[in-house]
Structure formats: C-alpha cells, structure tokens
N, C-alpha and C positions, 0 to 999 in steps of 0.2 A: 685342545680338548679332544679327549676319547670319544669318537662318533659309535652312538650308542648307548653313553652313560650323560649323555645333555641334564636329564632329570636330576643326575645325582652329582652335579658340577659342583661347587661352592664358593673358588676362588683362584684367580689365577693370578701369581706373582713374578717376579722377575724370572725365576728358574721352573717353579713348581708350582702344579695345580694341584687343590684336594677336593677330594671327592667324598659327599658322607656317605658310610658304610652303615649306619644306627646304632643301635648301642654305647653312646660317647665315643663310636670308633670313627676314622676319618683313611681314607687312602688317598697317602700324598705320592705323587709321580713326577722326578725330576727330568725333565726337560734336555731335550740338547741347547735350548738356548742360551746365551751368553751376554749378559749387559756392561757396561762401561760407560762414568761418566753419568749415572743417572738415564740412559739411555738403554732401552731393550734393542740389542742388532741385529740385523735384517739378515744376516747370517748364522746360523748354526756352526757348532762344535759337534762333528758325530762321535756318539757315544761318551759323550758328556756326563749326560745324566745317571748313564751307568755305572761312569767309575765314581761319579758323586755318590752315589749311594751306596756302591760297595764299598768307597772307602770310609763314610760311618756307620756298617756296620761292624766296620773291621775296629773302628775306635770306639764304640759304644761299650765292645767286649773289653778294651785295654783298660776304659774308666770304669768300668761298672762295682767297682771298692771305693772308687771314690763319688760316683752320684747315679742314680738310675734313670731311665732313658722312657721313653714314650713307646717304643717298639713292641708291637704284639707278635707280627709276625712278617716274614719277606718270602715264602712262598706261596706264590699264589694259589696254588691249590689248596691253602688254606682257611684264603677271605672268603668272605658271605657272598653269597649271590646278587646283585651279578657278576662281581668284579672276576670271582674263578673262573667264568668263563672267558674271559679276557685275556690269555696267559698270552699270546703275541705282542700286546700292545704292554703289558704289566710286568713283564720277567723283565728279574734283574736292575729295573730302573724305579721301582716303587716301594712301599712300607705300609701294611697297616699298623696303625699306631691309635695311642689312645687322645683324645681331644683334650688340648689344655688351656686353662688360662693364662696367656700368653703375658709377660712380664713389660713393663710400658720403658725400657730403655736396652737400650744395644750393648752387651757387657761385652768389652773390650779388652784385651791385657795385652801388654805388650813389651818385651823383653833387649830390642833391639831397637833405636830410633829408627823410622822412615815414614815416607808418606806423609799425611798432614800433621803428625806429630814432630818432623823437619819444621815446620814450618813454626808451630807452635812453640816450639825448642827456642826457634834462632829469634822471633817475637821477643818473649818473655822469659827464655830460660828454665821453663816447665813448659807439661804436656800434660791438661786440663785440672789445672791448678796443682799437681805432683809437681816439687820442684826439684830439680836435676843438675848433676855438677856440671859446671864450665866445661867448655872445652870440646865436647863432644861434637862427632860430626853425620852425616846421613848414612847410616849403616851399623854406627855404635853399638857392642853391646852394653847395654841399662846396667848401672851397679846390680838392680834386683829387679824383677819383674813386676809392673804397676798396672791398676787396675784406672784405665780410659774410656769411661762409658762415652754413649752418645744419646742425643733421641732417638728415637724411634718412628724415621717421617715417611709418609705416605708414599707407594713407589713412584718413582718420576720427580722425587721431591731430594732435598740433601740430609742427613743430621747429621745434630750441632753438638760439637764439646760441651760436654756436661762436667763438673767438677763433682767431687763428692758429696759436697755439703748440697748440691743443687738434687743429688738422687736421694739425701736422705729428706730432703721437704718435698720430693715426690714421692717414693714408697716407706716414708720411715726407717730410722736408726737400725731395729733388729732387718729387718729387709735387706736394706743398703747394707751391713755386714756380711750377711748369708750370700750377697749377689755377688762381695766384691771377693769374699772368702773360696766360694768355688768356682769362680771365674778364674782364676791365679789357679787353684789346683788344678782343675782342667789343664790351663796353658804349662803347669809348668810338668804334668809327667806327659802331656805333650814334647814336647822339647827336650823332656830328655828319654823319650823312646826316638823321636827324628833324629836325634845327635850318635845314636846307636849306628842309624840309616847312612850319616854324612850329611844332614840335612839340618838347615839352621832353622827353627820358629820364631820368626822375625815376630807375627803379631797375630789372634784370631780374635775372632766372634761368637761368640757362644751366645746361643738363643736357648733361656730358660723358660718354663710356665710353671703353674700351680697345676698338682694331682694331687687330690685327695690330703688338701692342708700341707703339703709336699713339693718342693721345689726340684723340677728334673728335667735334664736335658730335651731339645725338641728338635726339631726341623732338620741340620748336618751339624755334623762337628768338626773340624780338623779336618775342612777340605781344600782346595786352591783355589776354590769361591768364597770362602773366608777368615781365609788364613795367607798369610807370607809363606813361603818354601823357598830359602836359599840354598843351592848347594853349597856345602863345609867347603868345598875344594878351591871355589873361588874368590870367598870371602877376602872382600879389602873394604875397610871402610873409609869413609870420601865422596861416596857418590852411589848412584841407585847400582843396587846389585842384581845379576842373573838371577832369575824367579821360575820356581814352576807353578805360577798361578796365573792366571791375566793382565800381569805387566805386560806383556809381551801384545800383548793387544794394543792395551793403553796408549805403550812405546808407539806401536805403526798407526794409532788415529791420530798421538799427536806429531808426529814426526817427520812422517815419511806418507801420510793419506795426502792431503793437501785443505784437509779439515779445517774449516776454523771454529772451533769450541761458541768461541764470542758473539758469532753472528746467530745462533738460534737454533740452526736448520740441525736433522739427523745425520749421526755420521755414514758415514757410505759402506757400501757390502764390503766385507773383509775378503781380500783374494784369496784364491784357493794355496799357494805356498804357507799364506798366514794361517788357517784352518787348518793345514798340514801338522806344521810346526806345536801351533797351539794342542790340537788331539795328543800330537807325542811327550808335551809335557806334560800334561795330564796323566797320560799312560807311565811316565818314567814315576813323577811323584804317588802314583797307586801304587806301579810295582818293588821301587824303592825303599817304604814306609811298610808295606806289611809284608814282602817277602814271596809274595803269590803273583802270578804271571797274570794279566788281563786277559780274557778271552768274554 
C-alpha cells in the first residue's frame, strides 16, 4: 500500500492494489510481487509490475477492434487528486481505469495443451468437458483453440474446471457465448501477433466485466502473469516447455527449493539468481512481443 493514500486503499490482490479515484474511477497499481501455487512470495520481482503494465497497454492498442478496455488514462499527471501527486510511487506501474462489474468466472482459452489441462487430457481425454483427439501429449498444439473457463476463487484459494454448460447455468446462454466468443478472439490475434515475435501462446486469462450493458476487457491482458509464453525456437512437445512466465519459479519451488507443497507451510524466499533470471524473462517477453526496449 501507497503510504499516504491509506484513505483511498480498497483492495489488495495477488499482484495489484486499487485505489478509488470517484467518479466510478479506480487506480489499480501493479506490484512487484509474484505468487505461485496459491501462495503470495516473500520475494519480489523488480520491476515486475512495470513491465505488467506496459505490456497491457501495449495489447490493449493491438485488441481495441476487437473489444474495448477499461483504461482512462496511464499518465499520472493526468489522475484526480491526490494520486498526481504521487508520480514516484504511480509512474509506469499503474492505470486509471473505469470501475467494472467484474464477470463471476475465469475466461480461459487455450490453444496448446499444458498445465492442468495435461492432466485433464490424460484423465478423460478432454479439457473441461471440450473433448480432444487421442494421442496428444504436454506441449501439443489444440486442433483449434478452446475456451476453459474456471471459477473465480478467493485469493489463497484454487479454481475449479468449469465445463460449458456449467457457465451457462451460472451467467446464462447469451453470456456464456459473448465470454466464450471474445475470449477465443483475444487469445487468438494474441498468438498470432507472438508468432510474428517467435513466441508460442500456449494459454491466457482474460478478465472481463460489465460497462455500461457492455462487456470489456479489465485488470492485464496478455501478460506472463497470465498467459504461457513459449519461445517458437524451442518448441518440442513431450514435456513442459521453456517459458517466459513464472514456470520458471514454479520449476525451482518445486524442484530444486527443497519445499514440500504437501506439508502446508509457505514456500521459502526465492534466491537472488532466481530473481535474476526471472526479471530477464519478463524483460525478454516485453521486449520481444511489442518491439520496444524496457527502460
């Protein structure tokens, strides 16, 4: 939390806090921090939150033909009082945006098998009730790209595979189309602007709400906080591929920390090489995807 804006706090999440501005506006501020596992870590990512955020607003511009975005404004010397005066704490890592009603499931699509959708696969041969040809293995590309929602559970908590027919008895039929309709657009001129880059869109998260009877993008889009990033160059599929997202975390809590998931407790501070590393895939997949150098 911004020391000084206490008054005007309203929620802290895994990456981002927002702040209300009035007006139905709200200033969200991402975070250097980094969670895994349901777990927020005791370690930072510097400058994290900044390429998070420059990197949706660099995707906000590539979708904006296909859905509109919550975004007012990203320089500070534009927001209401007090947040202008803030510009140390606010540059670069924040958005005023418009307040929205947030959409009660996790739109998901996902173009390549991995992750808990491996597991779902090798289960049942579909990934949350989409059923999928034989044969495929952890890295696959999908005949076509499927929409895999989830719930939407409380931070510190998991959500669960939702199948279709389970989002249309929670938001209704015309809903459930509109979510699963521009979820899939999103991911797919996703994926083939990264394929431009050398970069594969394994799977994202697109967080929708309601504006004004209006469905539009919210929170980040097409980040490494919720999306897959493989590089083109490495692809084999068989097994978990090179990522510029927070596998690379994942990998050393579960692998190499000496963690045990099972027992309960939090995992341990990430070493400074892993922090390293982690920062430079962040920076390669910013600079990669939109063509512009991080500073």
């Amino acid at each position: 939390m911004i020391s000084g804006l206490e008054d005007r706090h309203l929620y802290t999440g895994k990456v981002r806090d927002l702040y209300d501005a009035g007006d139905g506006l709200l200033v969200m501020v991402a975070t250097d921090k980094i969670s895994a596992f349901d777990y927020d870590l005791a370690t930072a990512i510097p400058d994290k939150g900044a390429i998070l955020t420059q990197m949706s607003l660099w995707w906000f511009e590539q979708l904006a033909d296909i859905i509109p975005n919550h975004l007012v404004a990203s320089d500070v010397a534009e927001y209401p009082a007090p947040f202008s005066s803030y510009v140390d704490e606010l540059r670069g890592r924040s958005v005023l945006c418009r307040k929205l009603e947030m959409v009660g499931v996790e739109c998901v699509a996902r173009g390549y098998l991995a992750g808990s959708g491996v597991i779902d696969y090798e289960a049942n041969g579909s990934v949350c009730g989409v059923a999928l040809p034989p044969g495929l293995q952890d890295g696959s590309r999908l005949p076509a790209a499927i929409f895999t929602p989830t719930t939407k559970a409380p931070v510190g908590e998991h959500d669960e595979a939702m199948t279709f027919d389970e989002v249309v008895a929670q938001v209704g039929a015309d809903v459930a189309e509109q979510l699963r309709s521009l979820t899939l657009a999103v991911y797919s001129r996703g994926r083939d602007l990264a394929e431009r880059a050398g970069i594969l869109l394994a799977d994202t998260k697109v967080e929708l709400g309601w504006l004004d009877g209006q469905l539009v993008l919210g929170d980040e889009v097409l980040t490494p906080d919720s999306s897959r990033f493989w590089p083109a160059e490495t692809w084999q599929p068989g097994g978990a591929q090179p990522s510029y997202d927070k596998q690379y975390v994942r990998d050393w809590l579960r692998f190499e920390s000496g963690w045990d998931r099972a027992a309960g407790g939090p995992p341990p501070a990430l070493p400074e090489e892993v922090v390293v590393k982690t920062r430079a895939k962040y920076v390669e997949a910013y600079e990669r995807l939109t063509g512009r150098p991080f500073s």
